[in-house]
C-alpha positions in Angstrom: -93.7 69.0 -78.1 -93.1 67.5 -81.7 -89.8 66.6 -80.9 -91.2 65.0 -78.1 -94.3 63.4 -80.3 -92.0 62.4 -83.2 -89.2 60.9 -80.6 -92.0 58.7 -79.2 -93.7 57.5 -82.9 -90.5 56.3 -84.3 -89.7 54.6 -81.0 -92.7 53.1 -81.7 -92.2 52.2 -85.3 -88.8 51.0 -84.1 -90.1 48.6 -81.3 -92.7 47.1 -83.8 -90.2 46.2 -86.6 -87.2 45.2 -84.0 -89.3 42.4 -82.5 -90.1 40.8 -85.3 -88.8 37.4 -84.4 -91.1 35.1 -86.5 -88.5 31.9 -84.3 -89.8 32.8 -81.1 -92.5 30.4 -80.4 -90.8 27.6 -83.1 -86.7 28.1 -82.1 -86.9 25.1 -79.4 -88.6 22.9 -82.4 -86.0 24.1 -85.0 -83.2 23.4 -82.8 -84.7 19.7 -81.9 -85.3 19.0 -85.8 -81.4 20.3 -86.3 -81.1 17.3 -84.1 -80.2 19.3 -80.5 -81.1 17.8 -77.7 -82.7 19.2 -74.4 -79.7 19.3 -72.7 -77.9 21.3 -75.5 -80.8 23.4 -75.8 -80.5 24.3 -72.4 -76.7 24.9 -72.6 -77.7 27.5 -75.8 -80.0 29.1 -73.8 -77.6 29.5 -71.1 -74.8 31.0 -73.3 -77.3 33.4 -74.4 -77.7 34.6 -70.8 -73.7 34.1 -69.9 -73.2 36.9 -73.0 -75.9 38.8 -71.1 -74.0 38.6 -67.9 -71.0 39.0 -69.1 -72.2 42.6 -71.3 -75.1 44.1 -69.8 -73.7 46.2 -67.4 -70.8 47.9 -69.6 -73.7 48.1 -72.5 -75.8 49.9 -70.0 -73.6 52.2 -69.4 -73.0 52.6 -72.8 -76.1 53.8 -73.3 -76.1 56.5 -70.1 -72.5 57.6 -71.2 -72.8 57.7 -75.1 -76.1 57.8 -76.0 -79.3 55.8 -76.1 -79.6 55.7 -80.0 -76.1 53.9 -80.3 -77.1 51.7 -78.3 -80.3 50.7 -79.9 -78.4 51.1 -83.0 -75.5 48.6 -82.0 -78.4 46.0 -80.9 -79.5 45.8 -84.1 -76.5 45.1 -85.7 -76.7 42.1 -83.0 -80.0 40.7 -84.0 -79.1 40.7 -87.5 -76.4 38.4 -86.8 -79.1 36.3 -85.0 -80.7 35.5 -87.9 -77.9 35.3 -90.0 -76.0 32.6 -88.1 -79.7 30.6 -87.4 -80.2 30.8 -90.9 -76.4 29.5 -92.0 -76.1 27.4 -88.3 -76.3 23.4 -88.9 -73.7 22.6 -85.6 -74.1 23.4 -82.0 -70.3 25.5 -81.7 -72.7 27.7 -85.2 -76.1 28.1 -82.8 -73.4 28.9 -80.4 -72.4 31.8 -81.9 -76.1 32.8 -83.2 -77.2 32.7 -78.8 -74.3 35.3 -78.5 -75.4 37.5 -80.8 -78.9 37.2 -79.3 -77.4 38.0 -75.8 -75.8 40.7 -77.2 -78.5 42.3 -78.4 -79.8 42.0 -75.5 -77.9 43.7 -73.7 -77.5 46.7 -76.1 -81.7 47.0 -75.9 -82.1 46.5 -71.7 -83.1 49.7 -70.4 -81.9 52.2 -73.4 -85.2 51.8 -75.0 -87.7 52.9 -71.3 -84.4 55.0 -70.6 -85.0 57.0 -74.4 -88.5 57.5 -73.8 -88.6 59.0 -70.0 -86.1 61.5 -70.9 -87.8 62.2 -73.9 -90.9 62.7 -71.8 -89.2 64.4 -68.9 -87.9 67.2 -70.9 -91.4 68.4 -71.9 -92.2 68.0 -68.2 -94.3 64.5 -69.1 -93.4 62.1 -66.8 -96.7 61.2 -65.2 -97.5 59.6 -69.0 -94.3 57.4 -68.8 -96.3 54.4 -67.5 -99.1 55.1 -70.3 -96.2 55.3 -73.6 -94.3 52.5 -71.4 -97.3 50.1 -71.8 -97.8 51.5 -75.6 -94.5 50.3 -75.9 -94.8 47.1 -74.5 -98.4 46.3 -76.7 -96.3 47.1 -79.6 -93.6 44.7 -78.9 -95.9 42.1 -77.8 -98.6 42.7 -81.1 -95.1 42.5 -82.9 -94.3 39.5 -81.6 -97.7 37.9 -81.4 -98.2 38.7 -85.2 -94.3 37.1 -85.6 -95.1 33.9 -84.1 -98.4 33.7 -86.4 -96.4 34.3 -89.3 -93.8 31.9 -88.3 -95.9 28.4 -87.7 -96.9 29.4 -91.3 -93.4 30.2 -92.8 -91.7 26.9 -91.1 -94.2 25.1 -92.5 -92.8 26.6 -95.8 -89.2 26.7 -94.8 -87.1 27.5 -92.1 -85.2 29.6 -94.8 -88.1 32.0 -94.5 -88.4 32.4 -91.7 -84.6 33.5 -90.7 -84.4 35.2 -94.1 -87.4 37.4 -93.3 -86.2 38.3 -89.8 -83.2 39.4 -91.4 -85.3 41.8 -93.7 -87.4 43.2 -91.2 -84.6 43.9 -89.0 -83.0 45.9 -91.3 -86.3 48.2 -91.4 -85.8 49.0 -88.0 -82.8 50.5 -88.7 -84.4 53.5 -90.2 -86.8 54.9 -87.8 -83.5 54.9 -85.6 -82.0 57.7 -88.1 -85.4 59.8 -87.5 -85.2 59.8 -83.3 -83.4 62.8 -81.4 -81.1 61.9 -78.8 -83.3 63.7 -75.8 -81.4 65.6 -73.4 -80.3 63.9 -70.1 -78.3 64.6 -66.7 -74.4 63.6 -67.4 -72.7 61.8 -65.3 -69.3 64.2 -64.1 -66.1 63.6 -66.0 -63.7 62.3 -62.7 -60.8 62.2 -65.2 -58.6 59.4 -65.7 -58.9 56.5 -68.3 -62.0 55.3 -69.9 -62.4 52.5 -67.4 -62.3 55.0 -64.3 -65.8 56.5 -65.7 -67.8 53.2 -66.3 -65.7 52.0 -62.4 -67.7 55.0 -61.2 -71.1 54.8 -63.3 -71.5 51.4 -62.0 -70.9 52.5 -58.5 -73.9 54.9 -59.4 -75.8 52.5 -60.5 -74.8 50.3 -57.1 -75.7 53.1 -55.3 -79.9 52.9 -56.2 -80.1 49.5 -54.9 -78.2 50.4 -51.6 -80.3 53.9 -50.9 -83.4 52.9 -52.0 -84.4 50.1 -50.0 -87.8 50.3 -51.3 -86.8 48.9 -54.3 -85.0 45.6 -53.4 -88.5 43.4 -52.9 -90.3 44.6 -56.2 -86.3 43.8 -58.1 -86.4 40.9 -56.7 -89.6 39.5 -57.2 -89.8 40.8 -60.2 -86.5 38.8 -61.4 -87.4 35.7 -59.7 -91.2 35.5 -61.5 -89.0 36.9 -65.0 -86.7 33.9 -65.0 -89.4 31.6 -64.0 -91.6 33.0 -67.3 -88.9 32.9 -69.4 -88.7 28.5 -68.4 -91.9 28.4 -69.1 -92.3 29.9 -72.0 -89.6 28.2 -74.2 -89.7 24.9 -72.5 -93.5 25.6 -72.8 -93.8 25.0 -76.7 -91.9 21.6 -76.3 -94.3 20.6 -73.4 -97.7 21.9 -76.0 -96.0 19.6 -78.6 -95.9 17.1 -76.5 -99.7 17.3 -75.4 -100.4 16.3 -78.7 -100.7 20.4 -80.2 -99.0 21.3 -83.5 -96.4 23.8 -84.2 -99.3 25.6 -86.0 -101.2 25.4 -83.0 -98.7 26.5 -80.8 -97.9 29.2 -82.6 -101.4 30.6 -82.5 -101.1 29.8 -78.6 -98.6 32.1 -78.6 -99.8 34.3 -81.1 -103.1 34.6 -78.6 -100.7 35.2 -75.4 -99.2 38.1 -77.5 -102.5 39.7 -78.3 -103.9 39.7 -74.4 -100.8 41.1 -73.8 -101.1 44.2 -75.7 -104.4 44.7 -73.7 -102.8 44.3 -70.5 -100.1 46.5 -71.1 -102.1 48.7 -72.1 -104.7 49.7 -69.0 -101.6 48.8 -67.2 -101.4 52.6 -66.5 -105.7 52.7 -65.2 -104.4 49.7 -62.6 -101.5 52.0 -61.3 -104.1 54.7 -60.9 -107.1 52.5 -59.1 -104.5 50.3 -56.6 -101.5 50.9 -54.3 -98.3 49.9 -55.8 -97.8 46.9 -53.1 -100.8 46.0 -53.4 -100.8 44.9 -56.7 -97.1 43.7 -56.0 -98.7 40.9 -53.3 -101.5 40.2 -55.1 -100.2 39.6 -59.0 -97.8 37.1 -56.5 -100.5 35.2 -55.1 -102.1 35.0 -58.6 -99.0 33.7 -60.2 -98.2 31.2 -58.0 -102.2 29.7 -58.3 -101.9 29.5 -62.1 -98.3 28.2 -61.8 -100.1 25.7 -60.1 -102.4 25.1 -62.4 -100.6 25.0 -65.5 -98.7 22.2 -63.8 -102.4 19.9 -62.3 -105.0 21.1 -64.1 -106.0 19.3 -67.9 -105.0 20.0 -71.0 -107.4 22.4 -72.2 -107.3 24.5 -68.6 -103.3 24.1 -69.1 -103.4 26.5 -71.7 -105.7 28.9 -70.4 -103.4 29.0 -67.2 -100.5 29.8 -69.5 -102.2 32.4 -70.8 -103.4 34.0 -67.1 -99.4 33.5 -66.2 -98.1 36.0 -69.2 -100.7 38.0 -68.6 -99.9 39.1 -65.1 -96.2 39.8 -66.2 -97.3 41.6 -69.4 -99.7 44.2 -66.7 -97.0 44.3 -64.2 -93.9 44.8 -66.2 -95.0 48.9 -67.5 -96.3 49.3 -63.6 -93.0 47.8 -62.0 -91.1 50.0 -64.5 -92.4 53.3 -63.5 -92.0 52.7 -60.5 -88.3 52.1 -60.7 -88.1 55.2 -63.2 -89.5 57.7 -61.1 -86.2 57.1 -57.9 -83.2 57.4 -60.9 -81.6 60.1 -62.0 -81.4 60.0 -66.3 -77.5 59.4 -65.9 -78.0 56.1 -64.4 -81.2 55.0 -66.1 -80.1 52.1 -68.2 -77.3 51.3 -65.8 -79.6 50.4 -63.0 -81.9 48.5 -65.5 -79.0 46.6 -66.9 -78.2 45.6 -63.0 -81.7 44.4 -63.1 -81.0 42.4 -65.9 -77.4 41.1 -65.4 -79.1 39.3 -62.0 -82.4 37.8 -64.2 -79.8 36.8 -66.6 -77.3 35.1 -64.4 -80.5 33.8 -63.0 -81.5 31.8 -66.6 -78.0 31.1 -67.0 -77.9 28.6 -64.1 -81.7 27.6 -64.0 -82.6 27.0 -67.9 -80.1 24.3 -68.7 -80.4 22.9 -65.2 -84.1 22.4 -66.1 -83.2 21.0 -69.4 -81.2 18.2 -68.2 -84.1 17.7 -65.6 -87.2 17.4 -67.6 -84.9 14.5 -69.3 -84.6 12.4 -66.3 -88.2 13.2 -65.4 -90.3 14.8 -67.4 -91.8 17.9 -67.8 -94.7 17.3 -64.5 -92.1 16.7 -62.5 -90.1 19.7 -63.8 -92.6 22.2 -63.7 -93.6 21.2 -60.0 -89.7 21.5 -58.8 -89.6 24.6 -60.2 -93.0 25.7 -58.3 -91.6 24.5 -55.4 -88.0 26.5 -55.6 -89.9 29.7 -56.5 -92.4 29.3 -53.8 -90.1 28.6 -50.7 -87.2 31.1 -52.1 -90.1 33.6 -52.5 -91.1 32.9 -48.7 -88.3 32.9 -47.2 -87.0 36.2 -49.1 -90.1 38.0 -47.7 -89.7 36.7 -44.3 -86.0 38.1 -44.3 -87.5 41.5 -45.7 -90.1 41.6 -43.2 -87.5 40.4 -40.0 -84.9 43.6 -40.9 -87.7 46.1 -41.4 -89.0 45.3 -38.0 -85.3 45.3 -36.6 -84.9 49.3 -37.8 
């Protein structure tokens, strides 16, 4: 039990420091005034996410073959390197190499942390409080980053030098709660001999394997992915678009900074929701939700513009601890972060093709016009994805 208690605390303590990006609701803004354009932001964006696709499966399996703490451990390594090249980066080939280290990290993160913390859990018999520490987890993160993009509108309008040098320094904190975490015990995937390549062959068939037994699983992935990449547009393309409704970057940042904080509620009776309502049920109905205020972030004025951006995050921010246990409780711990980084490798490749596409869009028409193509994509490849689901279940 204080293995178990002291596992999940410096998680915790790790999570806070590790999100600390004080660029995250100013990067678009810092990359425009180093004189990038939208269409090159786009293309940055999407380099992140080819590094993502390229490394998030082998990382996963990284993490399910040696360990979840060098994982974490390598990631950070990886976000240090962020800030280093952002900080030193004046060329696009420079912010290049600062969106690889970012995808990197990525990767290195996706599913190791959840993975660390249900086996932790699971060998004290725990499990049923994995949605509960899941949505600690995700409050932390997002109070991290909500008090990071506070910070930051204050620190740019100091220096950008402060703000990447202090992300540098805080990510070098969260080093040292990783030295205090016990690797928890977890199923091992069997030794089929061979070269090193023969074992991650076979854990990714494992991981395959999930997706093609559990057919429970393949509407919830997918919706989830589609609404994620959708978010993650909105979002970043989303502090351009308040900038250009006339809001400062100190403004914006406390937009954000607001986001975070409702967030941290939300993840946090994220576990009383799973308790009250049917897992489905709150699958269909966060779906209709999010496609209303989709809607109306794209319509309504500019005051009811930001509230709707604000109801958007917060259905992703209650459904992502929900949509997590869910997943957690059909793997096996030898596949954990391999499944999730399968998860991730499709949302990624996703971004990769969408968020530069919708850069050189918003160009040509503007962000209105943008934001209702992209409504309209998610909306009919949403449909006609459910109608599919709905025509083979009726044919078994």
């Amino acid at each position: 039990m204080f293995k178990t208690k002291t596992n999940i605390y410096m998680l915790y303590l790790y999570i806070f420091f590790a999100q600390l990006f004080f660029d995250r609701a100013l990067w678009v803004i810092y990359l425009g005034d180093k004189g990038m354009t939208y269409g090159q932001i786009g293309l940055l964006e999407a380099f992140l996410h080819l590094a993502i696709v390229l490394f998030e499966v082998p990382t996963g399996m990284i993490a399910d073959l040696y360990g979840r703490k060098i994982s974490l451990v390598i990631g950070n390594i990886f976000s240090l390197l962020y800030g280093l090249f952002m900080l030193i980066s004046g060329t696009f080939s420079m912010f290049t190499l600062a969106f690889l280290s970012m995808g990197l990290m990525v990767t290195f993160h996706s599913g190791a942390e959840q993975a660390f913390a249900y086996d932790t859990l699971k060998n004290e018999n725990q499990e049923k409080n994995y949605t509960r520490v899941m949505g600690s987890m995700t409050a932390l993160a997002l109070l991290s980053l909500s008090l990071a993009k506070f910070l930051g509108g204050f620190m740019a309008d100091i220096s950008w030098e402060l703000v990447y040098g202090s992300m540098i320094f805080t990510h070098i904190l969260a080093i040292i709660p990783l030295f205090f975490m016990k690797e928890p015990e977890r199923d091992k995937t069997e030794d089929i001999g061979g070269r090193w390549y023969n074992q991650w062959g076979h854990q990714f068939k494992l991981g395959f394997n999930v997706w093609k037994n559990n057919p429970v699983i393949h509407q919830p992935v997918v919706l989830f992915i589609l609404a994620s990449a959708v978010m993650v547009i909105i979002v970043f393309y989303g502090q351009e678009y308040f900038i250009q409704l006339g809001y400062s970057p100190v403004v914006v940042g406390a937009v954000f900074t607001v986001e975070g904080l409702l967030g941290v509620v939300m993840a946090k009776v994220a576990y009383k929701v799973e308790e009250r309502f049917k897992f489905f049920n709150i699958l269909y109905y966060g779906l209709g939700l999010f496609i209303l205020f989709f809607g109306l972030f794209i319509f309504a004025s500019d005051w009811a513009i930001l509230l709707s951006f604000l109801f958007l995050a917060q259905l992703f921010s209650l459904f992502e601890p929900i949509f997590s246990s869910f997943v957690q409780n059909l793997l096996t711990s030898n596949v954990r972060s391999t499944f999730f980084s399968l998860i991730g490798l499709m949302e990624s490749f996703l971004i990769m093709i969408s968020f530069p596409l919708f850069g050189f869009t918003i160009e040509r028409t503007g962000f209105t016009d943008g934001f209702a193509g992209l409504l309209l994509i998610f909306f009919v490849t949403v449909s006609v994805f459910m109608v599919v689901q709905k025509v083979k279940r009726a044919s078994h």
